[in-house]
N, C-alpha and C positions, 0 to 999 in steps of 0.2 A: 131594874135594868135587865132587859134581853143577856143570855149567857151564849156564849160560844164557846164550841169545842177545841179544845187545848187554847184558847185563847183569851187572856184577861185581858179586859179593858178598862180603861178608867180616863173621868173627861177631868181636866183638867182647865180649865177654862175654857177656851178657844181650842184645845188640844187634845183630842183623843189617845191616850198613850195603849198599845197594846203589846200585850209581851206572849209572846210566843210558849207555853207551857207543855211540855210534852217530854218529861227527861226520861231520859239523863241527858241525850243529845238533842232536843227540840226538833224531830222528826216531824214531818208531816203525813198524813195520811188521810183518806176518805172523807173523815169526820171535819177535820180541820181546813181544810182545803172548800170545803163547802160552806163550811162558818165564814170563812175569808169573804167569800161572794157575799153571802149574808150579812157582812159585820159594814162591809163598804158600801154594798145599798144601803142598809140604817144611815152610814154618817151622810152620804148622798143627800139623804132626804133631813137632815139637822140643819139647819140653817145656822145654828152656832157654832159648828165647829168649822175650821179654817185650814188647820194640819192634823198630820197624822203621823206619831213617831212610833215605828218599830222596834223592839228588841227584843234579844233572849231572855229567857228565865234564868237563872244563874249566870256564876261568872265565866267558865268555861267555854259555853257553848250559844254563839247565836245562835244555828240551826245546823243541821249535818243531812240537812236534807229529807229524800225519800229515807223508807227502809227496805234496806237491799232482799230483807224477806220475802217481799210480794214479788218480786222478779228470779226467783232461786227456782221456781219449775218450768220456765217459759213460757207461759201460760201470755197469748197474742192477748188472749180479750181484755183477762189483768192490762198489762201492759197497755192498750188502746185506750181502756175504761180511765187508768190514771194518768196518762199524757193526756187527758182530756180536759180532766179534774184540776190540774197542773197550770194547764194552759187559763180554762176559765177563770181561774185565782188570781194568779200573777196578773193578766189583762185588766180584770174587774180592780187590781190594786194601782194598774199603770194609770187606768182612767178615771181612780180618785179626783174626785169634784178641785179637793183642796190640793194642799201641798203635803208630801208623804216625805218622812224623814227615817232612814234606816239609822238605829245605833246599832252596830257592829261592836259587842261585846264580849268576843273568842271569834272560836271556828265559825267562817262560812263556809260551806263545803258543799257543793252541786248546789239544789235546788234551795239549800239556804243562802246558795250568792244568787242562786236567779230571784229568789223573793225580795235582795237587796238591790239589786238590780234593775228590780220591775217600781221601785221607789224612785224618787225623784230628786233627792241627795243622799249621802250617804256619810258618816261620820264612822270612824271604827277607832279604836284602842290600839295602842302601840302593839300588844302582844298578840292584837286579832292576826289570823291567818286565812286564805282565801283561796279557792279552788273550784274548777269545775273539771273533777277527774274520772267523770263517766265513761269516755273510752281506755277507760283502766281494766274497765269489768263489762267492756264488750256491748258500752250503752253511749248514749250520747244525749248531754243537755235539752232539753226539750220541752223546757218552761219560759222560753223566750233567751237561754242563754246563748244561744250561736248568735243571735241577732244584737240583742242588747250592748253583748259586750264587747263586740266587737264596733258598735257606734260610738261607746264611751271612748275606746283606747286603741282601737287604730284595729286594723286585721293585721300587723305582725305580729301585738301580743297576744288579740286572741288566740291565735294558730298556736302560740309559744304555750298559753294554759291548756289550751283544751286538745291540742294535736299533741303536743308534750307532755301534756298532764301535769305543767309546774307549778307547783303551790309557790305564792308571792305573799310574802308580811305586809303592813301596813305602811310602811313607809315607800315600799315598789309601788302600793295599791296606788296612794296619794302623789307619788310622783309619775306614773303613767297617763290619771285621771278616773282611776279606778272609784276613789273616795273625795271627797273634796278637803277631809279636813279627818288628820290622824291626833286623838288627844293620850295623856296618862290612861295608865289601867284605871277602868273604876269610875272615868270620865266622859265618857259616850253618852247616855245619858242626858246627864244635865247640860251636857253641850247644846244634845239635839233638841231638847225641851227650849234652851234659848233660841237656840234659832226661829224653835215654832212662834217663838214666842215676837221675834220680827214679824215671822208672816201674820201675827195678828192684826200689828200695825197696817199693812195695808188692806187696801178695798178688796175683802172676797172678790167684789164682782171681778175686778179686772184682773187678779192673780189667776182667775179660771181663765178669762179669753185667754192671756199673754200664756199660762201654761199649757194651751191648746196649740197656739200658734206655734209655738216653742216645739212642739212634738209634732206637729204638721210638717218641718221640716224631715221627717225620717219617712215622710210618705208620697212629697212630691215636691218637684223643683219650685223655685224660690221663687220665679216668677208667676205661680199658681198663689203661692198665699200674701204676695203683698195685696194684691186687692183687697183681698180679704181681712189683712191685716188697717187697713182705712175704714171698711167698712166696719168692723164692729170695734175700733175706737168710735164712732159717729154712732153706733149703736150704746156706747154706755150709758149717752145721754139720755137714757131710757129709763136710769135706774136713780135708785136714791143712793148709794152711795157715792155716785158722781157728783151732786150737787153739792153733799155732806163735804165730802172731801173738799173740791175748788174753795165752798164755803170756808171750810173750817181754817183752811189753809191764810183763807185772807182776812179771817176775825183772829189770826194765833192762838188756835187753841188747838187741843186734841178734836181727832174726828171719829164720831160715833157711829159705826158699820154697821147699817141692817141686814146685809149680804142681803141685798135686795132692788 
């Protein structure tokens, strides 16, 4: 199997699980950030895999982000070069083919909430803690977090985290709509492996259109994508797992996805 930098992977059925490696804090940097692009075109191109679950390396820390190193001499081009890198990562992960699932298993902390954020659910542990406290140190999220997080939870609370700098526990995260779903310590995880473990169940094919259409909304009014939303239901019938499925559905039986 292809390696990535700071990043293990491992397929588990239909589910690619990758954990973030990089301690003590699961920092991101140049190497990793570019594996990310790299790891997400490979599953792109897997026809067997369906989701993808995030997590930290240890119990401590899902990720804590950049490292405030590369930004300690001011140096613009630094700076330019990894808001780029940042940006390319996160996106290349929002527009995972499958279904992308953060476990949140400790600290999020800047660009380790924007990597949870740039996912497509999110499960964290009760003692997980969340932040994006870039204008603390005279910087500002800029791997999709001004935008992101402010669609999930409204713009008073973004303003309240990122204008205030308030770090929120998991149980704020989950009651804003931060997270979908706060488990025990130790439980994140195998939560999110279940769930991926739904999105097996259904047809690749249609969990991409519906998760397109789904995020078409953050891009243009709603009377731009119903059309569109008929036309490529009338498009599935293109595919083999439309026929599998209807099929399968009226013989009672399980239905066997070629995500094709």
């Amino acid at each position: 199997m292809t390696t990535y930098a700071h990043l293990n992977v491992e397929k588990r059925g239909h589910t690619a699980l990758v954990t973030i490696s990089n301690p003590p804090a699961n920092t991101w940097n140049s190497d990793s950030l570019a594996a990310l692009v790299d790891l997400v075109t490979d599953l792109n191109a897997d026809r067997d895999i369906y989701a993808l679950v995030l997590t930290g390396e240890g119990s401590k820390f899902f990720s804590a982000g950049a490292d405030l190193k590369l930004f300690a001499d001011g140096d613009k081009a630094m700076a330019r070069r990894m808001a780029r890198l940042f940006g390319q990562a996160f996106e290349a992960l929002t527009a995972f083919r499958g279904v992308s699932i953060a476990a949140i298993n400790g600290f999020a902390m800047g660009g380790g909430l924007e990597v949870a954020l740039a996912c497509d659910l999110r499960i964290a542990e009760a003692q997980a803690q969340m932040a994006l406290p870039e204008a603390s140190v005279g910087l500002l999220p800029c791997a999709g977090g001004t935008q992101n997080l402010a669609w999930l939870v409204g713009e008073g609370w973004a303003k309240r985290m990122i204008l205030c700098g308030e770090r929120i526990d998991a149980a704020t995260a989950e009651r804003i709509g931060l997270v979908e779903q706060v488990v025990p310590t130790g439980e994140a995880l195998t939560a999110a492996l279940a769930l991926a473990e739904k999105v097996a169940r259904q047809s690749p094919s249609s969990t991409n259109v519906c998760k397109r259409l789904i995020q078409a909304a953050r891009l243009q009014p709603m009377a731009h994508a119903l059309p569109t939303e008929r036309e490529w239901f009338v498009d599935l019938f293109d595919t083999q797992d439309q026929k599998e499925g209807v099929n399968a559905f009226l013989e009672k039986r399980a239905p066997v996805w070629k995500n094709a």
